[in-house]
N, C-alpha and C positions, 0 to 999 in steps of 0.2 A: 609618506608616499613617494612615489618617484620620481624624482624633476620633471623627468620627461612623459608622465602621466597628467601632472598638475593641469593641462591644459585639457589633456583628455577627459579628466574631471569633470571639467566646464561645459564640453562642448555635447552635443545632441547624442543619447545612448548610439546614437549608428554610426559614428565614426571612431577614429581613433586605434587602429594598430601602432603598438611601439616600435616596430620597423616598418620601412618601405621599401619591400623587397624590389621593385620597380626602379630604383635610381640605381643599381649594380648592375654590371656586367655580368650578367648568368651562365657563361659559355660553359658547356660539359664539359670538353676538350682541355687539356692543358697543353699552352704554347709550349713550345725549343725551350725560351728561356725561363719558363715556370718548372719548367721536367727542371732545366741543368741545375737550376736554383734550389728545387729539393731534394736533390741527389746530392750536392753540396752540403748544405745542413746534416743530411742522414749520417754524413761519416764526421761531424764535429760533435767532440765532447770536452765542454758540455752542450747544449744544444742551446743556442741563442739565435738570436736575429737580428743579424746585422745591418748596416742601416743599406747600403746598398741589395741584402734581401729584401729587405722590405718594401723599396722601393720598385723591385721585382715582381712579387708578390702584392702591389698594394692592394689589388682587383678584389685578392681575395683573403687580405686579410681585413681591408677597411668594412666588412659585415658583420665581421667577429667583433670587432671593434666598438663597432656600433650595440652589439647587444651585450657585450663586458659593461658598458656606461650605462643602457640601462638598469641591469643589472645589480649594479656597483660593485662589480667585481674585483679581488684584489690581485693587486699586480702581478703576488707569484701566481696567484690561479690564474689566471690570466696568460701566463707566460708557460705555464704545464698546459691549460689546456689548447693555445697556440700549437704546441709543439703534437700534441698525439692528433691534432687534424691535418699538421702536416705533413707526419707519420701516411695517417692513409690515403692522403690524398696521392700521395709518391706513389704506394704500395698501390692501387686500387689505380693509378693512372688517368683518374678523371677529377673533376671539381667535386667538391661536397654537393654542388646543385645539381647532382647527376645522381649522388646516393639515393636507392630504392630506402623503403620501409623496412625491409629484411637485414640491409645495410648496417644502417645505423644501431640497429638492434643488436647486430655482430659486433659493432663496435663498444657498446655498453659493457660487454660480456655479460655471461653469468650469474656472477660473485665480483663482490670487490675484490678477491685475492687473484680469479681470474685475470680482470681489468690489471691492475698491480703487476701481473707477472706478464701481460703482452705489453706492458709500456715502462716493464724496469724502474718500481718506485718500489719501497719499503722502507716501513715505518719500524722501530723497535724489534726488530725480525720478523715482521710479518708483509707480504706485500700488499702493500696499498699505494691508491694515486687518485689525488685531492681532485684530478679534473672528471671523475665520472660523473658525478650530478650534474655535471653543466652539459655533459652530450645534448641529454633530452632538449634541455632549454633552450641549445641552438636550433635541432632540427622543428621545436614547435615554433619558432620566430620565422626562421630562414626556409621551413619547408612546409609544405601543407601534406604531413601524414594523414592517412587511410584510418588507422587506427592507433592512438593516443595509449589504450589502456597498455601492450607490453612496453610503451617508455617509459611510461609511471608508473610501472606495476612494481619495480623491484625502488620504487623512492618514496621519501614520503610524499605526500600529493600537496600536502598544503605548502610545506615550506617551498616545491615549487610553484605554485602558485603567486608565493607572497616574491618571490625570485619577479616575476613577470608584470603580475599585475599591481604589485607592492602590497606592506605590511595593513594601512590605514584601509585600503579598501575593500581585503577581504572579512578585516575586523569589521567594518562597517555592516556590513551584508549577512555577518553571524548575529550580529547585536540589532538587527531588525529583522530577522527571522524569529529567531528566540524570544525576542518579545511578546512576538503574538502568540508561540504556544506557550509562554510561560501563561499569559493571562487565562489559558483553557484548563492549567491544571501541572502541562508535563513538569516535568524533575527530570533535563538529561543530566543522565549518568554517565554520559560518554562523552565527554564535550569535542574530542580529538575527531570521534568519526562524523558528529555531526559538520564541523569546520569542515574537514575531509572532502565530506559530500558536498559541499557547496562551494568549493575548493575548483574537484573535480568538474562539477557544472560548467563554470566559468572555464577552464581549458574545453572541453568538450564544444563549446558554444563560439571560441573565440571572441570572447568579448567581457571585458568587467563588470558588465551592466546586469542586474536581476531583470531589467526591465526587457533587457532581446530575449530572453528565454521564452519557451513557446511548449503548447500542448507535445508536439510530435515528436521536437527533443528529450522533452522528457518521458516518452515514452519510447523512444529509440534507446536512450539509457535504459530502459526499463528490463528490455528486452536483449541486447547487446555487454550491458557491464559485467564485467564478474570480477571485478575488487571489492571484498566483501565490505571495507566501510563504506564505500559508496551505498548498494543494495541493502545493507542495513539501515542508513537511514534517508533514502530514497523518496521513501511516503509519506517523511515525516515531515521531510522539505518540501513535496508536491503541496501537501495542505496549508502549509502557510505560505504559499507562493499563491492560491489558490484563494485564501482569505486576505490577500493584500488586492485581489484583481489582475495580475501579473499573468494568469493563466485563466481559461476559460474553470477547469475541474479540476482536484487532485488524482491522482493516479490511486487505481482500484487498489481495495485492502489486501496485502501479501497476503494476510492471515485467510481470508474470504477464497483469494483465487489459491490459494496451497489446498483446499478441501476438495478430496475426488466428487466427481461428480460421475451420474450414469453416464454411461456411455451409450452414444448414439450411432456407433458405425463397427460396432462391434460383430457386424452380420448374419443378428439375429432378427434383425427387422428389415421388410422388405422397403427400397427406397420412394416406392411410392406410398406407402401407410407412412412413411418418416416425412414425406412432402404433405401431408394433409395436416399431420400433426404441427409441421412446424407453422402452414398455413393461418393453421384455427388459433395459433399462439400469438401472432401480428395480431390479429384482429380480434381478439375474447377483450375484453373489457372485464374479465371478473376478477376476484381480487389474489385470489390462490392459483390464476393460469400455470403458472411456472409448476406447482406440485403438482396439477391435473395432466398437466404436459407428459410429467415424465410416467403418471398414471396411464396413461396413454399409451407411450412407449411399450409398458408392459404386456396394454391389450395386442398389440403390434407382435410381438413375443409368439404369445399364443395364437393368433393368428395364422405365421409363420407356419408353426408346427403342425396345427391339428385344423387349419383351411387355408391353407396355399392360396386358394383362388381368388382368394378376397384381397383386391390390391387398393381398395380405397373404401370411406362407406358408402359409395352407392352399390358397392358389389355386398352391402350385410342385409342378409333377412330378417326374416322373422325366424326363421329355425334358429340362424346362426346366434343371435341376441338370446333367442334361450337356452342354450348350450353352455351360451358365456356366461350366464348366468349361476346354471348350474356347475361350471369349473369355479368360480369365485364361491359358491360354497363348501367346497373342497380344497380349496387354497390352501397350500404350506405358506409359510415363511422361508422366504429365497427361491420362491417357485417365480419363475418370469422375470428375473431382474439381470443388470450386469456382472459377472464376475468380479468385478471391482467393489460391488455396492454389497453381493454377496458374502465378499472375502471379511466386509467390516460387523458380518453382523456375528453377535456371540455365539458358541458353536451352539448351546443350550437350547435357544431361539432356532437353530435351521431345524425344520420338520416338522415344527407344531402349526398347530392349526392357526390360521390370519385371526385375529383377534375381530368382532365383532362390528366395530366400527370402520376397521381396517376395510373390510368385505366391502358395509356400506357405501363407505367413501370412492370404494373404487367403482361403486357400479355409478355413483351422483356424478362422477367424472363424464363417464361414456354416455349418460343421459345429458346432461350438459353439451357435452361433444355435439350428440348426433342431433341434437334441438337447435342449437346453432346454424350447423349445417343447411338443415331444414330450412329453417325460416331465413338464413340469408340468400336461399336460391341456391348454392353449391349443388343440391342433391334432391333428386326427386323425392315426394314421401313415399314411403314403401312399409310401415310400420310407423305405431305411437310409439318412441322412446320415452317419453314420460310412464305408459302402462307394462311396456313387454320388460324394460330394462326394471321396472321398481325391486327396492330391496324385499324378499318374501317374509310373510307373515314371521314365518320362525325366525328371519334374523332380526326384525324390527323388535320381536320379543326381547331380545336379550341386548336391545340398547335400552339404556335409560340412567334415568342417577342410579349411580352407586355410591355411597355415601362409605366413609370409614371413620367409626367414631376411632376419636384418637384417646386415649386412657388419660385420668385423669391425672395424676401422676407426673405421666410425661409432657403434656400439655402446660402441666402447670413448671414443671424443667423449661420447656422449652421459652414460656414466658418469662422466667426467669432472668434467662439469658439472653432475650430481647432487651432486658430492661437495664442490665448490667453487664452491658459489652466491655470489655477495655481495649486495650492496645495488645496487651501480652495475649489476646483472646483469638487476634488476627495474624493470619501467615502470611509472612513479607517474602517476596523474592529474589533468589538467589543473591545481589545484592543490598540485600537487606532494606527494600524500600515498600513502602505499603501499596498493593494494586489500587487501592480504593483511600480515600480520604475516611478515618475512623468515625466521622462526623457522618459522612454518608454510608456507611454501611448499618452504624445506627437508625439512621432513619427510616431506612431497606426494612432491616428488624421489625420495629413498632408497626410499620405500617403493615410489613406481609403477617403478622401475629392480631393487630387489633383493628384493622381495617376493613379487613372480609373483600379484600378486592383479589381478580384474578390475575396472573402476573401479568397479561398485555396489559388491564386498567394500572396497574404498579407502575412500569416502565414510560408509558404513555403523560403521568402526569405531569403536570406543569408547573411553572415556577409561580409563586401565588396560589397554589390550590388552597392554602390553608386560610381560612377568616376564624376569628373569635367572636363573643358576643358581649361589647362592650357596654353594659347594663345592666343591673340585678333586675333579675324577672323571677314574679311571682306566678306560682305552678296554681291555675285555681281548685282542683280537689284535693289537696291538702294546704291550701295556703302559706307553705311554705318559702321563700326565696334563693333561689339562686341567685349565687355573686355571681359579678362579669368575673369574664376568664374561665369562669368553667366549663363552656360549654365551648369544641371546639367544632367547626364545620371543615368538612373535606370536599371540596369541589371534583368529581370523576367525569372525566372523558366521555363519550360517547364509545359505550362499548357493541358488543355482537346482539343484544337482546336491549339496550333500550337509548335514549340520547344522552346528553351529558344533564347529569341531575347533583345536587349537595346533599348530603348526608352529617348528622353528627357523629363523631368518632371520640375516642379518650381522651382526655387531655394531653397524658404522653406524647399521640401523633402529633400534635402543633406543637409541642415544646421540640421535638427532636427535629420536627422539619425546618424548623424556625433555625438551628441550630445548625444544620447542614447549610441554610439559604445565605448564612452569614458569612461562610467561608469556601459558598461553593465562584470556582473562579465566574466574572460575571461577565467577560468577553468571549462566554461559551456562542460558536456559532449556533442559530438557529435550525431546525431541522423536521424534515418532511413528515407530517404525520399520513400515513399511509393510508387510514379512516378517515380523515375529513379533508384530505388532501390543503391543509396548511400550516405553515411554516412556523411552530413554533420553540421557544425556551422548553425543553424536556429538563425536570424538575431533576432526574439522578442522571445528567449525562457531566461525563467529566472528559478531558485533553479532546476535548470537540465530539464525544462519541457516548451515541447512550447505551445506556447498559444492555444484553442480553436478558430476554427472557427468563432464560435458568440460572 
């Protein structure tokens, strides 16, 4: 670490700058004998500092000074990069504490051959000059830039970092990040951009400490970065800044916000049907608002089109609810939706008829809606939305089970290959690492083949679901005995149709789940179950996140 950090170490995360830019003369202006003194220098070769320059100069060069020793910069660097500030401080006719943002940037140049060839260095025939990395690391000490990312954008970000804030403490701060996702499962593969990003942080933040970092800045990085190893592992670092207590939340999933969504101002819907909608969305309490929402939007759609005048529902009848009723009987696929949302569906799919539940669902939406409405006082009664809006006899028809035996054959394939998963059976990722632990995708297997559970009850279980029945029991109409171990129970959730009940299931599901539980990481953070609203161990969730549905 840094001499002159060791104390900063010690002392309260809120202090501690490696400069004080406060004990220098910051004058803009260069004096008579600052100008005559590097107008001097300019025409000596080679370019040195003599001791009566220096003493000339000392205003401005004792800052440089002070951050070479930070630093530990070596002497020839030191003495190059002396010389190209005071190169422009001549040319440019003011102090470096006058340099804009734009400045400095000019100064960097381009390219190292640029740099190279404005300051007459070359190396083996090509031009280069040793003091371009150190620009930045002046103006982040000596100046407070607007924006950080074009000074680091053309360097590595850590090595300056480790320049600033020293080598020990940004190793510190990787080595207590990465710990707690390694306990969740991760395997980075990148170790450079992860460092990077928490690199980056720390200049961003000013400060060496995990501990100053805050929700806002990390979400102004969020929003703001675009050096892509920061942005790549951004989220990764939010969540363990997040599971250390460091931050209130992690920053929302890139993968979750990258998915379009409908669009709401796409000026298909009038802005007061979009204000009722967004209204009844604050305040529904049910559990699917978010899909009814955008169901909404749709009716908003048609609206528009085929009754203008209806700008909220207290302007819907009784004609108009049966109207809608009967276009939802005739609904295409891609009829009322955004362009966006349109553009994603298969071309196959635009123009057929809404699929029968689809219809359903969408009219349980606007009965819900207008019932709400109702009974919160929003809206006079003007009509039963439970009677006028229900789905008609003919589509209630053609909901129901539809069942698909699956052939025996392939059933019995597919059991197969529940029960004899391997490694080679699984597709790894581009570099070549497994999505899932082969432990848990087995157990994925047995359970979606021999379980008879639907995928929320799958996803939803919990760690412990599995009990054995440790004692031979006799079966009394055949008097036979079952060993312990054979019988195993499977503890389910609380699903759509009834509360959380045990069931027994194969042997297999307890041997494989047992087998996953062994090596599934156990500092998985806990997480919200959406039905029974608490906080538990989700039995297939791995790098802190549980699995998808599909």
């Amino acid at each position: 670490m840094n001499p002159s950090l060791m104390t900063l170490a010690s002392s309260s995360p809120t202090s501690g700058w490696p400069i004080d830019v406060t004990q220098y003369d910051r004058s803009p202006d260069l004096s008579e004998n600052e100008r005559a003194e590097l107008a001097w220098l300019m025409n000596q070769k080679p370019f040195q500092l003599r001791p009566k320059s220096r003493q000339t100069l000392h205003r401005l060069l004792v800052p440089l000074e002070d951050v070479f020793a930070v630093t530990h910069l070596h002497p020839h660097m030191c003495r190059e990069t002396e010389r190209v500030m005071a190169m422009e401080m001549y040319y440019r006719n003011k102090t470096f504490w006058a340099w804009q943002d734009a400045e400095w940037i000019e100064i960097i140049a381009s390219s190292t051959a640029a740099f190279g060839a404005r300051y007459g260095r070359t190396y083996k025939g090509r031009q280069l000059h040793p003091a371009r990395r150190e620009i930045p690391v002046l103006a982040y000490l000596l100046t407070t830039p607007a924006d950080i990312d074009p000074l680091l954008a053309p360097f590595t970000i850590t090595s300056t970092t480790r320049k600033i804030w020293g080598d020990e403490t940004l190793s510190t701060h990787v080595q207590r990040l990465t710990a707690v996702l390694r306990t969740w499962g991760y395997q980075e593969k990148h170790p450079v951009k992860f460092t990077a990003c928490i690199a980056y942080l720390l200049l961003r933040n000013r400060s060496p400490y995990l501990e100053t970092l805050t929700d806002d800045l990390l979400e102004t990085v969020n929003q703001t970065c675009i050096i892509p190893s920061v942005r790549d592992r951004l989220f990764q670092v939010s969540r363990a800044l997040a599971a250390l207590g460091l931050i209130r939340q992690p920053l929302p999933d890139p993968k979750a916000a990258s998915r379009p969504k409908t669009s709401e101002t796409d000026g298909q819907i009038s802005e007061s049907w979009l204000w009722w909608c967004r209204r009844w969305r604050e305040h529904s309490i049910v559990a699917d608002k978010e899909h009814s929402y955008y169901s909404l939007l749709k009716v908003g759609r048609w609206l528009k089109t085929c009754h203008p005048e209806v700008s909220g529902p207290a302007d819907f009848t009784n004609e108009i609810a049966i109207s809608f009723v009967a276009a939802v009987m005739d609904m295409k696929v891609g009829e009322w939706i955004s362009q966006g949302k349109r553009a994603r569906f298969p071309e196959d799919r635009l123009g057929q008829p809404l699929r029968p539940n689809a219809r359903a669902g969408l009219l349980k939406c606007l009965r819900v809606f207008f019932r709400d409405c109702q009974e919160w006082g929003w809206i006079p009664i003007r009509f039963n939305p439970l009677r006028v809006l229900q789905s008609p006899r003919s589509l209630r028809n053609l909901i129901g089970p539809d069942p698909k035996a699956v052939e025996r054959d392939r059933w019995a394939k597919l059991l197969w290959a529940a029960m004899n998963l391997e490694m080679e059976d699984l597709r790894p990722t581009a570099g070549k690492v497994l999505v899932y632990p082969l432990e848990m995708v087995r157990a994925l297997a047995v359970v979606w083949c021999f379980a008879a559970l639907r995928s929320d009850e799958i996803v939803r279980l919990r760690v412990g679901c599995v009990r054995w029945q440790y004692e031979d029991v006799m079966v009394p109409e055949t008097g036979e005995t079952l060993p312990k171990d054979a019988i195993c129970f499977l503890d389910i959730p609380v699903n759509k149709t009834m509360t959380a009940y045990t069931k027994p299931v194969h042997p297999l599901v307890g041997q494989r789940v047992n087998e996953w539980e062994k090596v599934r990481p156990n500092e998985q953070p806990r997480q919200l179950d959406g039905k029974t609203s608490e906080t538990v161990p989700f039995l297939f969730s791995y790098r802190g996140m549980r699995v998808a549905k599909a």
